[in-house]
N, C-alpha and C positions, 0 to 999 in steps of 0.2 A: 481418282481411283477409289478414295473412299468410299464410301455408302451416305448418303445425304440424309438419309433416316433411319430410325434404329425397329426393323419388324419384331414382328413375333417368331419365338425360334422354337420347331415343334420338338428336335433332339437335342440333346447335349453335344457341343462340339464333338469333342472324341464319338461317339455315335454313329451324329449326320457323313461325318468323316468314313469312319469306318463303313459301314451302310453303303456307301455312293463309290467311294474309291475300288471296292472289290469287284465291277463291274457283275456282282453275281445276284445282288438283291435287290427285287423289283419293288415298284415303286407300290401305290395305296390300290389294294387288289380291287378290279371289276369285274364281271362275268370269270372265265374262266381265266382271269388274269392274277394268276395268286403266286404269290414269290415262294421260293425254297426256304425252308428252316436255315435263319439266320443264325441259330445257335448252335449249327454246327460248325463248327471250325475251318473244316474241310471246305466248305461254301463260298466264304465271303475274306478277302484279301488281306490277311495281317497287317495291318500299319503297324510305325513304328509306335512308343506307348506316350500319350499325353502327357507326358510329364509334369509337374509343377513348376511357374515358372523358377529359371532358376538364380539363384542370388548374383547379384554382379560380383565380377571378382575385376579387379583393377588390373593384374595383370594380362587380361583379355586384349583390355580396350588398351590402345595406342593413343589416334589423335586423331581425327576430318582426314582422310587423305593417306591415312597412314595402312600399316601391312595390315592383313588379316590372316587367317586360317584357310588356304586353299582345300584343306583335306575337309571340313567343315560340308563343304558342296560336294562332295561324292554321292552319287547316286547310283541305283541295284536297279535289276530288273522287276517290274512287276512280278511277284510270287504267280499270281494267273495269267502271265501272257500266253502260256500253252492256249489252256483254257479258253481264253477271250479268241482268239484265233480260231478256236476250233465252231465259235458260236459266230463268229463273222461272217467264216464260210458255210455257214447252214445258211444264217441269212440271206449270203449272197446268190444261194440255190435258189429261196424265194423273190427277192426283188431284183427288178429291174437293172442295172447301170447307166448311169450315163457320165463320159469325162467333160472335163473341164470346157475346153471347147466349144461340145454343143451344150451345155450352160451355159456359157457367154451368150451363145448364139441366140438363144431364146431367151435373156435377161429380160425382162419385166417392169423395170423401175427407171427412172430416168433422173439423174443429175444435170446438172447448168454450172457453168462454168462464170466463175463470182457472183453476187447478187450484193442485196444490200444487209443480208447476215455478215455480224463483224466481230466478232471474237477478239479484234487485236487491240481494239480501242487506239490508245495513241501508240502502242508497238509498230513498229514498220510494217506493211503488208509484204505478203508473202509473194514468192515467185507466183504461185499458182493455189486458185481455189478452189474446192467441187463444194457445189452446194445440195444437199440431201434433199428429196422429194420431202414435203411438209410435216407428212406424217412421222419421217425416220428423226427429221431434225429436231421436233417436240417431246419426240415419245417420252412417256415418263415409262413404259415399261423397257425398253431395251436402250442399255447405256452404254454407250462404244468407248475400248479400250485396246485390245491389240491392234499391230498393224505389222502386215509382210506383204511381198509382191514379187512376180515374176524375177525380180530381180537379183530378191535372195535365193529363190527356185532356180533356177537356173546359170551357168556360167554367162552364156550367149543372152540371155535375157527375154528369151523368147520360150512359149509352150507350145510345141509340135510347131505351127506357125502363127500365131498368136503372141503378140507382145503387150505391150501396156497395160497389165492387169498386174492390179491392186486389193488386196485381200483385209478388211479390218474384222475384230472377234466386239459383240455385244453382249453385256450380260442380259437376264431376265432382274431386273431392280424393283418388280412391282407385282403382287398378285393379289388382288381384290377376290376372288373366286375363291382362296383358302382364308382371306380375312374376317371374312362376313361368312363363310362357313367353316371354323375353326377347326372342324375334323377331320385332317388330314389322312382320313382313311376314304374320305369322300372328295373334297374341294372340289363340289360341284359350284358352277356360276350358270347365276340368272341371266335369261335372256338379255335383259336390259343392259349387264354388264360388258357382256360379250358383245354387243352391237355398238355399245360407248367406247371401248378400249381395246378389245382381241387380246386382254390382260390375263387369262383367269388361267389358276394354275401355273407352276413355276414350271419354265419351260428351259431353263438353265442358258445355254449359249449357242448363239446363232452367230456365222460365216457371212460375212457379204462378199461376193467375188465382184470388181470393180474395173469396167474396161472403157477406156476410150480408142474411137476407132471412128472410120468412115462408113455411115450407113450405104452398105451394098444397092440399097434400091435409088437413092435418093443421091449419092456421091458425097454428103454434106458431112462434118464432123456430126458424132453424137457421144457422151458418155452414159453406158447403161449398168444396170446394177443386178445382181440378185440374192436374197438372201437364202441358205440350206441352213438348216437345224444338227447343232450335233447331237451324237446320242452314244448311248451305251447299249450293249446288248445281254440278256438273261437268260437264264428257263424257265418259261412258268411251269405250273403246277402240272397242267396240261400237258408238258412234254413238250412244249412250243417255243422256239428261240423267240423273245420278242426285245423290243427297244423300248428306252425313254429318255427322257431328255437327262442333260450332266446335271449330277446331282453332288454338293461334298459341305461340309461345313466351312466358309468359307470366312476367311479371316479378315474382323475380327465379330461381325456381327449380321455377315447375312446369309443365307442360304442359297444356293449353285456356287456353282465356277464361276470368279473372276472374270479369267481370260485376260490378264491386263497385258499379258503380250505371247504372241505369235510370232513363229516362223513355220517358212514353207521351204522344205528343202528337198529338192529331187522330189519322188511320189509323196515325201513325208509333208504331215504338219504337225510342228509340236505347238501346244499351247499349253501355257504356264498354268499353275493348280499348288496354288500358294501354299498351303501349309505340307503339301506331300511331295511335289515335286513337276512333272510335267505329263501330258496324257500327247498319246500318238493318233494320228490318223493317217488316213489313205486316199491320195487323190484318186485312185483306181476305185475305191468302196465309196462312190456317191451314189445311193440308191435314190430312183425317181419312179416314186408312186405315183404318178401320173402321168405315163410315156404319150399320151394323145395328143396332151394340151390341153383337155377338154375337164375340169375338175366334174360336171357335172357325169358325167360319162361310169366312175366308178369301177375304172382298169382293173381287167384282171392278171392275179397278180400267178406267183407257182406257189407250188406246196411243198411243204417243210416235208418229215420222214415220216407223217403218218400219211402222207399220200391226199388230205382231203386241199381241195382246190382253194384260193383266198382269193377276195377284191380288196379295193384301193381308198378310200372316202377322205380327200383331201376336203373337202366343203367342209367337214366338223370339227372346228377350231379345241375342242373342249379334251380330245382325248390323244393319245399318245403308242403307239406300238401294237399288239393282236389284240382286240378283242370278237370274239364270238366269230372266227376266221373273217373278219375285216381286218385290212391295216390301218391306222390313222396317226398323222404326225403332227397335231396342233396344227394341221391347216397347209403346211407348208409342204410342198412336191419332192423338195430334195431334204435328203436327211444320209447323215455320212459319221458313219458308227466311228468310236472306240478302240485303236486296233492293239493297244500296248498301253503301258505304263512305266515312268522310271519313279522312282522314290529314294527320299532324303535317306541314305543310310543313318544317319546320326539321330537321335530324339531329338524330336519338335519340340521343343518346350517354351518359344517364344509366349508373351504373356495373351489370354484370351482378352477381350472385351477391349480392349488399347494398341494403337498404333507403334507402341514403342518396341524396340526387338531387343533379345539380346544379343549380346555382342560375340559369342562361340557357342558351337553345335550347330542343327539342323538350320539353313536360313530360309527365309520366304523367298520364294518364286514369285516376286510381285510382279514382274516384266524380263524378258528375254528379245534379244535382237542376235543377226547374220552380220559377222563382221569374212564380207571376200576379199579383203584388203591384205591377208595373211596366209601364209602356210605353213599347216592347212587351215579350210575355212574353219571356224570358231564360232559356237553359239556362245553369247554373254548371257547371264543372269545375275539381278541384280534385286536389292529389297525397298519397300518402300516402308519407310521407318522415320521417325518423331519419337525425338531425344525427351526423357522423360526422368526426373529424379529417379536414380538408382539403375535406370538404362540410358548409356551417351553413345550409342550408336546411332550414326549419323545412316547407317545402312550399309551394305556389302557388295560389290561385285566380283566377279569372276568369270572365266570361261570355259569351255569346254571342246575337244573336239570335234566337233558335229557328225563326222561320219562315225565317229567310234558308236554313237547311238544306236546307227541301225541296226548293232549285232545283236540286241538283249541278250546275248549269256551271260555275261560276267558285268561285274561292277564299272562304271566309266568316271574315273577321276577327274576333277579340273585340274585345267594345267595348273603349272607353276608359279600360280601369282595369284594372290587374291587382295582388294582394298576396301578401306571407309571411304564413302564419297566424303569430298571433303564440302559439306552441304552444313552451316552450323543447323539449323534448323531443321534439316531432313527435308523429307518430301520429295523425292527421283520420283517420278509416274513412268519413266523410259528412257532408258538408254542405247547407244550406237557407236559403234568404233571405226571408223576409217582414215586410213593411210595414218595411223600413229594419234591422232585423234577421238577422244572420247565427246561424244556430246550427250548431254544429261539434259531431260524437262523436269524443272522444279514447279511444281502448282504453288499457286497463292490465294488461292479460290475464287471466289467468284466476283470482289471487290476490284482487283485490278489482272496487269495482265502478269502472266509465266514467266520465270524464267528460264535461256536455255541457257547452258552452259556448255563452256568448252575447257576438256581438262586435257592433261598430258600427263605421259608417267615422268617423274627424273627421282632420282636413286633410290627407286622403289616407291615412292611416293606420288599420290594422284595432287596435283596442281592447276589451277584455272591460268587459262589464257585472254588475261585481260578481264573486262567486266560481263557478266551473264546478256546476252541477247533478249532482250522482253520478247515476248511472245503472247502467243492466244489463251485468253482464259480457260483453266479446265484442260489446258496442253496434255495430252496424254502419250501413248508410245511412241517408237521413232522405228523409221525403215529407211537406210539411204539405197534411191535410187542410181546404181553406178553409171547407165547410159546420158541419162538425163542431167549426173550432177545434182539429185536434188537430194534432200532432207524430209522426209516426210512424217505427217503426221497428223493428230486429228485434236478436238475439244470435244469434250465432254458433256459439259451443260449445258441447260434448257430453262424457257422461262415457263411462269406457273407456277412455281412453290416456294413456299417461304424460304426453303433451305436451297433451293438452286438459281435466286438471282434477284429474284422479285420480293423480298423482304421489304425491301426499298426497290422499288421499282424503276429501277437505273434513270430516275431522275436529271442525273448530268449525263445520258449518254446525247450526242448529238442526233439531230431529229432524222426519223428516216435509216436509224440502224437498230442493229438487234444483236447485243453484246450476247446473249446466252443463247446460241441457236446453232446447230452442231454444223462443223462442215471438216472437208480434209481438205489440208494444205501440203504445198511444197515451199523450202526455202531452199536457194540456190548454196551450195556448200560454201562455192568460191566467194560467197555474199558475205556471209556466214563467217570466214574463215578472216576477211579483210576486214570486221568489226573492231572497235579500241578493245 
């Protein structure tokens, strides 16, 4: 979940923060793509106030395991959910839709089931593994971190009639396009860049929808894939509703949204948004610029309220949302807006530039999981935190609800329980609760494999059961599948960089594998559960 390298930051956290969260201010102006005066008030979305961080007080902190502050995690509605609502359904006047469905249907991308990517080293191998098309599993620009699926979506486990689909969130972790042109009023990228990487420009966080299934022509298994772009929507200058990719100062040192975990609940999907809280979407609002299939084609598209007509130019990887009545979304077909916000009631004041948190007030959103094992169902939220002189929090969880979210009027409390993992070291990348069961991924980077953990509550107090499970390097969020019994989850790293595996260039891996090379796995619970 961390950042493997430390970029260049064009705003000041509170800023970037500010800026991105209010879904109201556009991104580095082009042709008639010019954002509203930020300095009005009225504009762009109050967060809470950056605080400094703030001094540890001993009576805070407990112990690994021990109580926290459930009121801590209350979260308000977005101040502009009106607002963002009311900019959705203009867009939706202009673009396309299309559900869930027929995006699977027309998925793109193909997975294979095991190969010789190996993540686990000498960990057990998993029930089950998807191995990512080449590209996805290198990329050094999009680095996978949430995970949900039909299975949190749903009671029955099924969309309309559609089952087995698996949803993980990628951040943008690379942009060469604003590096080499440092003016973030422009990050334009050279040809050459854009044909070596499809990197340029921070494009915040992309959706893969993930389904195995039998090929209808063929009768044969197949698993396919596709990725949709999230996005936020504006006014430009123009009078024009347009989008761009998520944009927020992300904690503690890079720019977009995380994303380090997702849920898909009923239409909703929440994804986590570390320092403020969590951002909503809608399976209903997948806009597809490209209803043909034909990117070359140049769909046309409808027109906003001045009436003049729009097309579609998925081919131009370089730009994002209206310009010059063309739409363009970095390339990609599907793009699926913004539709709310919840936010920390309490001041954020965890410290900037370091992993360590403190231990009361506003927590990070590092990861959120569906626990249907209870009623009613329960989203968790939890922090990824590294105990630090002066902060010994081991990290926080808690839950919430889940249907209380859909209302945004009023404020939505966590229930009645909040803990410290009891993690000495810290490090959760994801968490998951079933039938009375908590299971935790602790990272160890990129040296040996994860661990997972199995904790339990007793008299208030979070406890392991037995010794942590090794797992896959880079182990990131968790989603249990209830039909299947399984545990699911993904790895993070990639080889290629000093800082993601290849320092030493895994030397002792055995010949014939590839420790840093992303894929998503399942382990069987009842495995899982019968471990020392």
């Amino acid at each position: 979940m961390p950042a493997r390298r430390i970029r260049r930051v064009w705003l000041t956290a509170a800023a970037a923060a500010a800026l991105a969260f209010s879904g109201l201010v556009a991104p580095a102006a082009q042709a008639e793509d010019v954002p509203p005066n930020t300095s009005d008030p009225t504009v762009q979305e109050p967060l809470a106030a950056e605080a400094a961080p703030a001094p540890f007080a001993a009576t805070a902190w407990t112990s690994p395991g021990g109580a926290a502050s459930p009121g801590d995690f209350t979260l308000s509605p977005g101040a502009l959910n009106a607002e963002t609502t009311t900019r959705v359904t203009r867009l939706d006047a202009v673009l396309p839709k299309s559900g869930v469905q027929n995006l699977l249907a027309g998925a793109n991308r193909t997975a294979t089931p095991w190969c010789s990517r190996d993540p686990f080293g000498t960990a057990a191998d998993p029930d089950i593994k998807y191995c990512l098309q080449n590209d996805d599993s290198v990329s050094q620009e999009w680095v996978p971190q949430g995970f949900t699926g039909v299975s949190d979506a749903k009671d029955n486990e099924l969309w309309g009639t559609a089952g087995d689909i698996e949803l993980y969130a990628s951040y943008d972790g690379w942009d060469p396009g604003r590096e080499t042109d440092p003016d973030p009023a422009t990050g334009d990228c050279t040809a050459a860049e854009l044909e070596a990487n499809d990197a340029c420009n921070q494009k915040g966080v992309r959706i893969t929808f993930v389904q195995s299934r039998i090929n209808p022509a063929t009768g044969s298994p197949e698993i396919k894939y596709r990725h949709v772009l999230l996005g936020w929507t504006y006014v430009n200058s123009a009078d024009h509703v347009s989008f761009d990719g998520l944009h927020a100062s992300e904690y503690p040192i890079q720019k977009g949204v995380h994303a380090g975990g997702i849920v898909w609940y009923g239409n909703y999907l929440y994804v986590a948004d570390t320092r403020n809280g969590l951002r909503v979407f809608d399976m209903r609002s997948i806009m597809d610029l490209d209803p043909d299939g034909d990117p070359t084609t140049h769909d046309a598209m409808g027109s906003d309220t001045d009436g003049v007509p729009t097309t579609a130019n998925t081919e131009d990887r370089t730009k994002v949302g209206r310009h010059d009545n063309v739409w363009y979304s970095f390339g990609y077909r599907y793009v699926m807006p913004q539709v709310a916000a919840w936010k920390f009631k309490a001041t954020q004041s965890n410290p900037v530039g370091s992993y360590a948190c403190v231990a009361t007030g506003a927590p990070k959103a590092s990861y959120i999981s569906l626990d249907r094992s209870t009623v009613p169902d329960r989203l968790l939220m939890g922090e990824y935190c590294r105990p630090e002189s002066g902060y010994p929090s081991t990290g926080r969880i808690a839950s919430f609800p889940v249907a209380a979210l859909e209302g945004r009027s009023a404020d939505v409390a966590a229930e009645g329980w909040a803990n410290y993992l009891p993690l000495t070291n810290g490090g959760a990348q994801g968490a998951a609760a079933y039938n009375g069961t908590l299971y935790v991924n602790e990272s160890k980077g990129t040296d040996e494999p994860g661990n997972l953990w199995r904790l339990h509550w007793s008299n208030g107090e979070l406890v392991a059961n037995g010794q942590p499970v090794k797992t896959a390097r880079g182990a990131e969020d968790l989603y249990v599948e209830r039909g299947t019994g399984r545990l699911w989850s993904l790895s993070e790293h990639r080889p290629g960089s000093a800082s993601d595996c290849t320092a030493n260039p895994d030397t002792a891996d055995p010949v014939g594998t590839d420790y840093c090379q992303r894929v998503l796995y399942g382990h069987k619970l009842s495995w899982l559960d019968g471990q020392p």
